[in-house]
N, C-alpha and C positions, 0 to 999 in steps of 0.2 A: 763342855760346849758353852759359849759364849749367850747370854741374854741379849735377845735381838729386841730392840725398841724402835719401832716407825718411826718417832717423832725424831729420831735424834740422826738417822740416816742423811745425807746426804741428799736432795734430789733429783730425780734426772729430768732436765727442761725437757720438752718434745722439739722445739725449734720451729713450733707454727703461733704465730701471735696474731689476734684479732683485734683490728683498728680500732680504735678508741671509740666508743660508743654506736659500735655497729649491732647488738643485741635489743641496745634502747629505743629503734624504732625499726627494725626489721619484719616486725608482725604487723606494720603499715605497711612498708615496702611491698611485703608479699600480698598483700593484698592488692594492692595496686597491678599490681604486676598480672596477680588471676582477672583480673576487671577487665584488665585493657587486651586478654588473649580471649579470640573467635574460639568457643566453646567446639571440639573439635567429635562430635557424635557419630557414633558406629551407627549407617541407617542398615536397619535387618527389616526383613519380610513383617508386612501388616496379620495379624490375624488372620484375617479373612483371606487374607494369600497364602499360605501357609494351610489352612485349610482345603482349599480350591486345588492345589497341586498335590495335597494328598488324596483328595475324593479320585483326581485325577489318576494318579497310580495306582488306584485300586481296580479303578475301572479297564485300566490297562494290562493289570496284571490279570485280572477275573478273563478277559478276554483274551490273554494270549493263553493262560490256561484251556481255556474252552474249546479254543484254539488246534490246540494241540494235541487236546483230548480227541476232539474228533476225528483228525486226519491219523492219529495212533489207533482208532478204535476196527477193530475185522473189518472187513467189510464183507454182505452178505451176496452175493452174485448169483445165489440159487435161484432158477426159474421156477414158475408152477409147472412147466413140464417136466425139467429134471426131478422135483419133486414128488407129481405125478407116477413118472418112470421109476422113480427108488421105490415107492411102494408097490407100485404095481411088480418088481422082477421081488422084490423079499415079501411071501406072500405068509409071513410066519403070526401075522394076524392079523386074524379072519373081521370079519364085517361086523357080528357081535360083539368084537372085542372093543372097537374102532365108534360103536354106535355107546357104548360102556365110560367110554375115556370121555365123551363128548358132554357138554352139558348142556341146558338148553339156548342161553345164549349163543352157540357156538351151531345148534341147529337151527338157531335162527337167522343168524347170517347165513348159511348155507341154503336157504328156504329159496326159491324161486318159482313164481308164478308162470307159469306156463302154461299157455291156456291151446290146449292142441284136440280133433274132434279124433273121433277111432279113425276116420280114413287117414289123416295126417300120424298117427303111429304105427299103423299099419305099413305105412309107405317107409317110412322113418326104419322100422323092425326087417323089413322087406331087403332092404339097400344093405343091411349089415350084413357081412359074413356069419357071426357067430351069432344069429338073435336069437338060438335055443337057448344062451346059456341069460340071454334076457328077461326071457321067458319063467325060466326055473326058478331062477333070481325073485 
């Protein structure tokens, strides 16, 4: 193999040549050049905008959630009388059981002041079909 030496090669020109002293003030020119162009600025959203449209989506999200929750939740359409009625035809516990479950809270919503004399229960006891079982009661 032949010994390659750089210096002694031949070289190959590119065929691009730069004007005679175009280097020697070029870092003038370009300067000039950025001087004289309108600064051309990307305007983006302030802070404060940027904040304000996210509280906002929250507040929109929070409520289409809530939304949606509600209108997907059961809804409950039992009466106090159907109520009434289910316990009253399943009589598989008794009045102790029912007075047991209860606490006192629970008999104190139920508490009603009634202020009635004997001739008004009487009358009251009277009118009903079944007031022996009132009575017993």
């Amino acid at each position: 193999m032949k010994p390659f030496k750089l210096d002694e090669i031949e070289k190959i020109k590119s065929g691009f040549n730069e004007p005679e002293g175009y280097f020697d003030d070029f870092s003038i020119r370009l300067l000039e050049k950025i001087a004289h162009q309108p600064s051309q600025r990307k305007k983006y959203l302030s802070i404060y905008t940027r904040k304000a449209i996210a509280i906002a989506a929250m507040l929109l999200l929070a409520f289409g959630l809530a939304f949606v929750q509600y209108y997907k939740a059961p809804k409950n359409d039992q009466t106090d009388e159907s109520i009434e009625n289910y316990l009253a035809s399943n009589q598989c516990i008794s009045n102790e059981d029912w007075a047991m479950m209860l606490d006192e809270k629970d008999l104190q919503k139920m508490e009603k002041n009634i202020n009635l004399n004997n001739q008004e229960i009487e009358d009251i006891l009277s009118s009903e079909e079944n007031f022996e079982n009132y009575i017993i009661d």
